[in-house]
C-alpha positions as CSV (number, residue, x, y, z in Angstrom):
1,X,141.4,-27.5,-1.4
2,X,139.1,-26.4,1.7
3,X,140.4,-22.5,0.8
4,X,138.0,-22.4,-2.4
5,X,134.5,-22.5,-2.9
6,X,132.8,-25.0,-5.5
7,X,132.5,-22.5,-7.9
8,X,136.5,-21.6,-7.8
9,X,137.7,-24.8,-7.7
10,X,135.1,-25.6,-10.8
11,X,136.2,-22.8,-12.9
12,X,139.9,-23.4,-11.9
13,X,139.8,-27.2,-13.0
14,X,138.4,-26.4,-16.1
15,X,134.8,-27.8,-15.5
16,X,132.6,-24.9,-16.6
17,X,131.4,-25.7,-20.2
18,X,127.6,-24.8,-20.3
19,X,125.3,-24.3,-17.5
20,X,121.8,-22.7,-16.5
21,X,122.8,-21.4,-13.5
22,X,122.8,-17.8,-13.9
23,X,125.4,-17.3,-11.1
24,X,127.1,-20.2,-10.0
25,X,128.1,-18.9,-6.9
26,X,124.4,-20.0,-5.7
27,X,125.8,-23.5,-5.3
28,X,128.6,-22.3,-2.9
29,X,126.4,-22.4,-0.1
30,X,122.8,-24.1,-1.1
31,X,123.3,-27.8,-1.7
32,X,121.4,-29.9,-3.7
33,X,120.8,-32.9,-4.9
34,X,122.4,-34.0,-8.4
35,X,122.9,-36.8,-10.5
36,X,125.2,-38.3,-13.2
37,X,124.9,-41.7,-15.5
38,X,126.7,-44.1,-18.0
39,X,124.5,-46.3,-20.2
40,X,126.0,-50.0,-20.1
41,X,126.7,-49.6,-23.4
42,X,129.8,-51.3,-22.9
43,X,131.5,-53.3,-19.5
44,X,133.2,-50.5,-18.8
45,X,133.7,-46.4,-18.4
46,X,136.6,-44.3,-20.2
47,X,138.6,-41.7,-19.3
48,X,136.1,-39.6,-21.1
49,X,133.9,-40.7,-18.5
50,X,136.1,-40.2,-16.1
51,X,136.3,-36.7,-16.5
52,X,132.9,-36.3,-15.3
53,X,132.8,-38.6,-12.5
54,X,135.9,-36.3,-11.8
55,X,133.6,-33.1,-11.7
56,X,131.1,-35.0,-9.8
57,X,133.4,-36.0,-7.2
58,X,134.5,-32.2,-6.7
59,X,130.3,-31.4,-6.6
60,X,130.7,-34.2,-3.3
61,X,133.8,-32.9,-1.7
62,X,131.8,-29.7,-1.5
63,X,128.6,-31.0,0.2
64,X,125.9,-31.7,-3.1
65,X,124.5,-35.5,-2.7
66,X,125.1,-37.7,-5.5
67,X,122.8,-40.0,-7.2
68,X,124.5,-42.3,-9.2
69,X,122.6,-43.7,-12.6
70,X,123.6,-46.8,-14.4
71,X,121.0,-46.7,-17.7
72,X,119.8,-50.2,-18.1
73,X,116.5,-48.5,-20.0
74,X,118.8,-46.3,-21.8
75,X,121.1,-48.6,-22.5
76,X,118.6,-50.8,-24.5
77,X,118.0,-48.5,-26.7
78,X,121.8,-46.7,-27.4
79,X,123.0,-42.8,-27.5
80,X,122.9,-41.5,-30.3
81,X,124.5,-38.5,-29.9
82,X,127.5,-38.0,-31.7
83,X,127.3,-41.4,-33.7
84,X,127.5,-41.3,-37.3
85,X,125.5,-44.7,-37.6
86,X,122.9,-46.5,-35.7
87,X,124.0,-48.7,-32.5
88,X,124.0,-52.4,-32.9
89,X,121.0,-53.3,-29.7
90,X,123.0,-55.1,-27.1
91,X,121.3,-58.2,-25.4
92,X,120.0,-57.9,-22.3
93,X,122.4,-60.7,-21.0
94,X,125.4,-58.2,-22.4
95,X,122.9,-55.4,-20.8
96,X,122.8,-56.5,-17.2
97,X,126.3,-57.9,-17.3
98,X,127.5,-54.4,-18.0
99,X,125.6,-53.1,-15.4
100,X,127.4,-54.8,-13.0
101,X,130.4,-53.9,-14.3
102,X,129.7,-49.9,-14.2
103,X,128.5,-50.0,-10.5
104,X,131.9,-51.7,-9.4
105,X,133.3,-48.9,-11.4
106,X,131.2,-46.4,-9.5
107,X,132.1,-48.0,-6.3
108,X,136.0,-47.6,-7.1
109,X,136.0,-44.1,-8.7
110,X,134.0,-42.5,-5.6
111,X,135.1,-44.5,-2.9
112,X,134.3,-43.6,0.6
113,X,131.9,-40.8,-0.8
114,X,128.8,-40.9,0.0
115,X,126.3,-42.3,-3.1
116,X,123.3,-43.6,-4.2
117,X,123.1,-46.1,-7.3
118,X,119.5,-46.0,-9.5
119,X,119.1,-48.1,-12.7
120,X,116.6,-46.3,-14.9
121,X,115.4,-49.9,-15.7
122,X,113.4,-50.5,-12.4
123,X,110.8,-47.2,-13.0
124,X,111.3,-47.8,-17.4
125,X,110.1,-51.7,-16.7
126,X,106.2,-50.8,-15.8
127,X,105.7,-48.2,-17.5
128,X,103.6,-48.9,-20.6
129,X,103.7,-47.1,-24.4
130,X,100.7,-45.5,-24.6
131,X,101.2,-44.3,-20.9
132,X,104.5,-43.1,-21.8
133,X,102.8,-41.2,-24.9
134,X,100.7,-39.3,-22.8
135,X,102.8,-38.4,-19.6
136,X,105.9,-37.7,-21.4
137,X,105.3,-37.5,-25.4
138,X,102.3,-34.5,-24.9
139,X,105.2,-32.6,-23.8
140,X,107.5,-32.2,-26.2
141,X,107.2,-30.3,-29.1
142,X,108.8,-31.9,-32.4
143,X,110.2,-28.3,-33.1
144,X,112.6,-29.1,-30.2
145,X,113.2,-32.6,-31.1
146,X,114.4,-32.2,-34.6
147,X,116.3,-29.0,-33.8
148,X,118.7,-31.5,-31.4
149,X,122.1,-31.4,-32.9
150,X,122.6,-35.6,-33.4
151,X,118.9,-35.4,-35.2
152,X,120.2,-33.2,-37.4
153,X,123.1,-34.4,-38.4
154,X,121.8,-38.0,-38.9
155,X,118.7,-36.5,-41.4
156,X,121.2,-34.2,-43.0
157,X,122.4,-34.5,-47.1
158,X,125.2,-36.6,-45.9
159,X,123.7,-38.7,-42.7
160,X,122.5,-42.4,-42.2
161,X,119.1,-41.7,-40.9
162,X,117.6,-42.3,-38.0
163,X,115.5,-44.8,-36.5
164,X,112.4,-43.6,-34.3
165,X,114.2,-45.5,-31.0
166,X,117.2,-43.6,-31.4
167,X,115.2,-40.4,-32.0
168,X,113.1,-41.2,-28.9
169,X,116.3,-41.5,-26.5
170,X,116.4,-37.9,-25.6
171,X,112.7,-38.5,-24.5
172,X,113.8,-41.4,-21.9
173,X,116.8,-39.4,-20.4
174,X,114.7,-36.5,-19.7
175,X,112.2,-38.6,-18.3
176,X,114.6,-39.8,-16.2
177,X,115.7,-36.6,-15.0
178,X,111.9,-35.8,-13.8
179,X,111.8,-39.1,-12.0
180,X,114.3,-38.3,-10.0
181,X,113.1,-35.1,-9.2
182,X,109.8,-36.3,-8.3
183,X,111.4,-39.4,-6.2
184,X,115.2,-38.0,-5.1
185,X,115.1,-34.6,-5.1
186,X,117.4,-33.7,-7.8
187,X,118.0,-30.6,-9.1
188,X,120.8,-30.7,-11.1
189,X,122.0,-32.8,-13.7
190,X,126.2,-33.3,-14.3
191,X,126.8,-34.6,-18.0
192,X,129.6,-34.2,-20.5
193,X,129.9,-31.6,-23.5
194,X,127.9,-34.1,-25.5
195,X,125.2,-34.4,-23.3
196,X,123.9,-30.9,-23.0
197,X,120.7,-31.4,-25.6
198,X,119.6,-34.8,-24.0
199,X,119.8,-32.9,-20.3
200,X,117.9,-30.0,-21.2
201,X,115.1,-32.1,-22.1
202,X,114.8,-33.2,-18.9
203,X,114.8,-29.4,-17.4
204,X,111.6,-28.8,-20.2
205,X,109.9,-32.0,-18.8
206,X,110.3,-30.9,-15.0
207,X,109.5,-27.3,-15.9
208,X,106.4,-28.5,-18.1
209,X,104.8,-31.5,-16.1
210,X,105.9,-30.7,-12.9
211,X,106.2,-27.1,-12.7
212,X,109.7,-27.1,-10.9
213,X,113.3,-25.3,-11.8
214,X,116.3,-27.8,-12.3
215,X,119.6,-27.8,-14.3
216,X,122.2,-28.8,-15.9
217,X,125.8,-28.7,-16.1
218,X,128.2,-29.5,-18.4
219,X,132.2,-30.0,-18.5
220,X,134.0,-29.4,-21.7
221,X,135.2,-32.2,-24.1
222,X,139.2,-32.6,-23.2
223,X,141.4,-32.0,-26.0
224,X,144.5,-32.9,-26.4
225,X,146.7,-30.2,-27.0
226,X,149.6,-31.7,-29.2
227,X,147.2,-33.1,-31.7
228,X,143.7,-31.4,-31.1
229,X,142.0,-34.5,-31.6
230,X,139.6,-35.5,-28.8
231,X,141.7,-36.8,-25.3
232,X,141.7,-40.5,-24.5
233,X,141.6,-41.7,-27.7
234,X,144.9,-43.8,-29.6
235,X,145.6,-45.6,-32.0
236,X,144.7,-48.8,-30.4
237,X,141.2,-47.2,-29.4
238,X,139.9,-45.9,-26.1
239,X,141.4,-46.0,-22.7
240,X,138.9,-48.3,-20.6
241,X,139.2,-48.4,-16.4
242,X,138.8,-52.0,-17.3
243,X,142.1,-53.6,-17.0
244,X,140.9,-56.4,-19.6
245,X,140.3,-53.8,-21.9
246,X,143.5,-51.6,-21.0
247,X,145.8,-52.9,-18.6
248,X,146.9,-51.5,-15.6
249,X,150.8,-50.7,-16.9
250,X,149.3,-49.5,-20.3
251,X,146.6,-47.7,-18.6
252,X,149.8,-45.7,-16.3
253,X,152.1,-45.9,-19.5
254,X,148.7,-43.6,-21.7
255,X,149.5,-40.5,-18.7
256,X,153.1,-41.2,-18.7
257,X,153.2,-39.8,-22.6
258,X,150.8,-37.3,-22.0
259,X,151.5,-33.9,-23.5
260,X,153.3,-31.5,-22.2
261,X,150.9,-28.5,-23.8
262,X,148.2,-30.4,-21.6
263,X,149.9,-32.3,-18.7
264,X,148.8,-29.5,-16.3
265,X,145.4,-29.1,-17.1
266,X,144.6,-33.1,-17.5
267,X,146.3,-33.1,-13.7
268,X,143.7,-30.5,-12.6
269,X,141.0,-33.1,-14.0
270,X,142.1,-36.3,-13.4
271,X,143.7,-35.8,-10.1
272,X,142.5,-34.3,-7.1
273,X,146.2,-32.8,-6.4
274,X,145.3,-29.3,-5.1
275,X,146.2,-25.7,-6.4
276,X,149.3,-25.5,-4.4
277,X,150.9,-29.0,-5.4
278,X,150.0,-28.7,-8.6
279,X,151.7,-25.6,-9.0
280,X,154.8,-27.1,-7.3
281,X,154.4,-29.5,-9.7
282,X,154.6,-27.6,-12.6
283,X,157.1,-25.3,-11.6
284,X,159.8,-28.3,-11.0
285,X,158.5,-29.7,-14.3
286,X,159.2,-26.7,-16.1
287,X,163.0,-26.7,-15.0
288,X,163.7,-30.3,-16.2
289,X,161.1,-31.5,-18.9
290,X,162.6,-34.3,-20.2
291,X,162.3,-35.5,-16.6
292,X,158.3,-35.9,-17.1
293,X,157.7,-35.4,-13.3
294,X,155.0,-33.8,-14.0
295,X,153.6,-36.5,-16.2
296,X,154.8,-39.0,-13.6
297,X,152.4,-37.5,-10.5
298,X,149.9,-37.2,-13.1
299,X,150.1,-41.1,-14.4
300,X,150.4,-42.3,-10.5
301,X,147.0,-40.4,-8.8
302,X,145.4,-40.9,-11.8
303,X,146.1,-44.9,-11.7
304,X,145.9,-45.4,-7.7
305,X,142.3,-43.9,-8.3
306,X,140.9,-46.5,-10.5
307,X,142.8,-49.2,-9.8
308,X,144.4,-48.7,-6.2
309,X,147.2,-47.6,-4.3
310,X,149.3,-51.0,-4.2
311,X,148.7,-51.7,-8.4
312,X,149.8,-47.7,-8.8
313,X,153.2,-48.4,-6.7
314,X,153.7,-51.7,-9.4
315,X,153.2,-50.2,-12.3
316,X,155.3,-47.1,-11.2
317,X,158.1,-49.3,-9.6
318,X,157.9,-51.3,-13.3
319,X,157.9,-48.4,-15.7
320,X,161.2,-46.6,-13.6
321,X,163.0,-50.1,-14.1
322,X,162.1,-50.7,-17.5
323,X,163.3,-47.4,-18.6
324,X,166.0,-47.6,-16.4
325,X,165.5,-45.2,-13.8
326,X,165.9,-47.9,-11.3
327,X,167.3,-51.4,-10.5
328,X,165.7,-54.5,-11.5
329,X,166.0,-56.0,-8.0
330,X,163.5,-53.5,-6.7
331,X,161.1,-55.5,-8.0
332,X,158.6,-57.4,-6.4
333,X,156.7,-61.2,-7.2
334,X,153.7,-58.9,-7.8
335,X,155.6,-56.7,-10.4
336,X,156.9,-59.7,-11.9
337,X,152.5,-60.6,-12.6
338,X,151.9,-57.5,-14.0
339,X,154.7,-58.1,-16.4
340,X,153.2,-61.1,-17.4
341,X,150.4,-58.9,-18.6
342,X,152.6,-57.1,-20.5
343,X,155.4,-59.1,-22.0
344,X,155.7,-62.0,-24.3
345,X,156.3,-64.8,-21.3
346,X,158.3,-68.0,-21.9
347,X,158.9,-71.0,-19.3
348,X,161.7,-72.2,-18.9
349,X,164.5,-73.4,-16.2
350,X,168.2,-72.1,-14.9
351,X,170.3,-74.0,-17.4
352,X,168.8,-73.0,-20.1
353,X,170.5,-72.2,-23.5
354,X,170.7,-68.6,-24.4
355,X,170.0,-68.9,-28.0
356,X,167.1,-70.7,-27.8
357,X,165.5,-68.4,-25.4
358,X,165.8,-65.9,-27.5
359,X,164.4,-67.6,-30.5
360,X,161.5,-68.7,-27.5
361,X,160.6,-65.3,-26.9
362,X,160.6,-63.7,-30.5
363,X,163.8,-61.4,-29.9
364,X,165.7,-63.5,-32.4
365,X,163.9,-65.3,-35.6
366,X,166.9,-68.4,-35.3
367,X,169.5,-69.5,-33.6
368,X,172.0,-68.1,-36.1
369,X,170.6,-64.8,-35.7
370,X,170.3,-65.2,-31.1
371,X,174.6,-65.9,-31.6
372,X,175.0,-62.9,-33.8
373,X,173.0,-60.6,-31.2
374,X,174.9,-62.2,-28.3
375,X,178.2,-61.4,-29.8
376,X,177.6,-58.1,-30.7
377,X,176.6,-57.4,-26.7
378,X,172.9,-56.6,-28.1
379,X,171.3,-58.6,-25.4
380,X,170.5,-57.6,-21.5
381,X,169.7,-59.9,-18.6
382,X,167.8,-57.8,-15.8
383,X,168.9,-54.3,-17.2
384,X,172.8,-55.4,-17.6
385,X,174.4,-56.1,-20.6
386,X,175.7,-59.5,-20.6
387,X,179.5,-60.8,-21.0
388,X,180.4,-62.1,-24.6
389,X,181.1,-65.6,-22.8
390,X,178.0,-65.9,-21.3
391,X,176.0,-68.5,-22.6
392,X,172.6,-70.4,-20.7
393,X,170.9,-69.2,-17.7
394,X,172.2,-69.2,-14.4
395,X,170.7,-69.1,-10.7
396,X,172.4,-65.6,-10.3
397,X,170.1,-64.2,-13.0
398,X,166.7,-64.8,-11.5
399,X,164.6,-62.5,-9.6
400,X,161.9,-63.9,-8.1
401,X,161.5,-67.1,-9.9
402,X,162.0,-64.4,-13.7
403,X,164.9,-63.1,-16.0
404,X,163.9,-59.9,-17.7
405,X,165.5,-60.5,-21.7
406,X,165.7,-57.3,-23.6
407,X,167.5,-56.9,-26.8
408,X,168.6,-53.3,-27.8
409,X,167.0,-50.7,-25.8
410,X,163.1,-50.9,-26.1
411,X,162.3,-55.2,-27.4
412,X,162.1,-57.1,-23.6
413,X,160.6,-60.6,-22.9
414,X,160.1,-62.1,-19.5
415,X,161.0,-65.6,-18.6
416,X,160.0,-67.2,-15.7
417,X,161.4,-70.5,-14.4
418,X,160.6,-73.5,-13.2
């Protein structure tokens, strides 16, 4: 998208929430040095994180250095913000193990950008209490403190209280921002909607202690249009990069039913498609909705960034099959191991008895019941229905050492055989 400035591009992927720029055409042409963090509070980011790193990545694209911040300090302690009770304290074994986990993140999310990875742990570690009182704590006027919108609500009629580590976490981020400003340079601070309070607090501390001007910038929450409800979230919980915690084909299948009110705006986010394409996009989308092609380009960019280009092409070339959109024998040995993610997998050999398989893999609860399904063609080997006669497994049914069973049109099981 070389034909717009950062600012255009910004505004016109829908990361302009809050900001202290007066004019944010100043960062068109003056670079600076900014920086964005995730607390280990878990071993892995969301795609509400992912938003930001998104914005991030379009602050690089345009010239700005990055400085990357995984919050081991931080992350001892536990955001509050925007949590109706207080955090369980990780240990630090969970704490450094995470940490890990969030820099490989980092590593695959930005890629070939350039980067530089702090951990507020290594300036946090030395510095002692009554030190911390007087550099950082002199500062800040309570006034401020309590008028922070998580304080608030957590002392309010209705809230569980606070404890005085939680209430001190603003303190530590926006010492963190004036470490950085002192040691790196940084100007700017990238955070989400949620964030906003806890940044600004950093801005005071430079402004105070240091004398200096910095910023902040914040993109919006995304909200999913169909329901309202905060984006990323389902039933099952969040939507994790970590494919342990959401795999790679549900992580592509959570864009693939994205809504159509929102498709185009979560494409401007979570893609780096340009104006143009996107537009195309949209346009073809628009003629033939129940074709999802938008939702499809939107499911495939977003995947190949987090997880890669060649698990993207598996899970795509999986989902067309299983929804019949193409043939089973397009699939490859490494489609056939993400399935095994996905599917209820039973072993078994060419020979085997049809009924029983079925039992084996859940889509029948006897024998009786497998027959009944069989004879009433309710069963599909590899995407075709199956003759009435047919009976056991044969060597014509497997694809690369598996037999896709699916009975009706959405209950499938894999079998792979020996």
């Amino acid at each position: 998208m070389s034909n717009m400035t950062l600012a255009e591009e910004l505004t016109w992927r829908g990361f302009v929430n809050q900001t202290t720029y007066k004019d944010i055409t100043y960062l068109n042409d003056n670079k600076v040095v900014f920086y964005w963090g995730v607390d280990p509070s878990a071993n892995s980011m969301t795609i509400g994180n992912l938003a930001a790193a998104m914005m991030a990545r379009v602050f690089m694209k345009h010239g700005h250095q990055a400085v990357l911040l995984v919050g081991g300090a931080t992350g001892m302690i536990g955001d509050p913000d925007g949590k109706a009770q207080e955090r369980d304290l990780l240990t630090l074994e969970q704490i450094a193990a995470n940490k890990k986990a969030i820099s490989a993140q980092y590593n695959q999310v930005f890629g070939k950008m350039q980067f530089k990875v702090v951990d507020n742990y290594d300036w946090f570690k030395d510095i002692g209490y009554l030190e911390f009182l007087r550099a950082v704590g002199k500062h800040v006027p309570m006034r401020t403190m309590l008028g922070r919108e998580f304080v608030q609500s957590r002392l309010g009629e209705d809230g569980a209280g606070i404890s005085y580590a939680e209430f001190s976490y603003s303190l530590i981020q926006g010492y963190d921002f004036l470490h950085l400003y002192k040691e790196h340079g940084v100007t700017l601070q990238l955070c989400g909607a949620d964030q906003w309070g806890n940044s600004i607090a950093g801005v005071d501390l430079i402004r105070r202690i240091a004398g200096g001007e910095a910023h902040v910038w914040s993109s919006p929450l995304v909200i999913n249009r169909a329901t309202g409800k905060k984006f990323g979230k389902t039933e099952d919980g969040a939507i994790w990069l970590d494919e342990n915690q959401t795999s790679v084909f549900k992580f592509y299948q959570f864009w693939i039913n994205a809504d159509d009110e929102g498709v185009e705006e979560y494409m401007k986010i979570y893609t780096d498609l340009d104006k143009e394409t996107i537009d195309d996009i949209m346009l073809a989308n628009n003629e033939a909705r129940s074709n999802r092609l938008a939702q499809k380009h939107l499911a495939y960019e977003a995947t190949k960034l987090v997880h890669g280009e060649e698990r993207a092409e598996s899970v795509r070339r999986i989902s067309e099959v299983l929804f019949g959109e193409e043939e089973y024998s397009g699939l490859t040995s490494g489609d056939f191991s993400e399935l095994k993610n996905e599917l209820k997998t039973v072993t078994t050999s060419v020979g085997a008895e049809l009924a029983q398989v079925l039992v084996d893999t859940d889509l029948a609860s006897s024998k009786g019941e497998a027959r009944r399904f069989l004879e009433s063609n309710a069963i599909y080997i590899n995407g075709s229905q199956i003759p009435l006669e047919k009976r056991e497994i044969d060597t014509h049914d497997v694809l690369n050492g598996y037999v896709v069973l699916r009975r009706g049109k959405n209950a499938t099981a894999l079998l792979e055989i020996k």
